[in-house]
C-alpha positions, 0 to 999 in steps of 0.5 A: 144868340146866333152867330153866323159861320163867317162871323164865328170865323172873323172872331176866331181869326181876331183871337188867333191874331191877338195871341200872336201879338201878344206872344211876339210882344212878350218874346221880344221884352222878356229873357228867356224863363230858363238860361241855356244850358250847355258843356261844360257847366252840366252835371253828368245826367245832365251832360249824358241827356245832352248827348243823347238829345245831340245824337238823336236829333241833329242829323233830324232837326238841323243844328241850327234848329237845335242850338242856339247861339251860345251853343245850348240846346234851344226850345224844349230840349234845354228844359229836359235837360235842365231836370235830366230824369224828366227830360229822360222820359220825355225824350222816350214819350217822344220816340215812342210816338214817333216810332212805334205807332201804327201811322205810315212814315210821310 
């Protein structure tokens, strides 16, 4: 069966939209999966993935974007910390490829 380019493209759009609602949907009913992590309840590999995450990130990303409310890390960042020796490796992944990678800074 052969669809056409514009109807192949109405579908997707259609897709795309109901994930979206479906996601917005599921945000706005659930608590969060992982309760935020922040001083002085950390353990001290923890604690130390929590400064190096601030120090790194803050003056990038903004500290609005970087806590939330409470003052935990929010997104990603509270779960790297939530398991300290992953978060540690992902924090280099991701230097890495900011870094050291052969694209041309924007």
């Amino acid at each position: 069966r052969v669809f056409s380019a514009s109807r192949r493209r109405s579908s997707l759009v259609n897709t795309r939209r109901i994930v979206v609602l479906r996601a917005m949907a599921l945000a706005s009913t659930s608590s969060a999966r992982l309760p935020p992590l922040q001083p002085p309840h950390l353990s001290e590999a923890q604690q130390e993935l929590f400064d190096d995450i601030v120090s790194t990130r803050a003056g990038v990303v903004g500290k609005e974007a970087l806590f939330d409310e409470q003052g935990g890390l929010r997104g990603p960042w509270n779960a790297e910390v939530a398991s300290p020796h992953l978060g540690k490796h992902l924090e280099r992944l991701a230097s890495a490829v900011r870094h050291q990678n052969s694209l041309e800074p924007r």
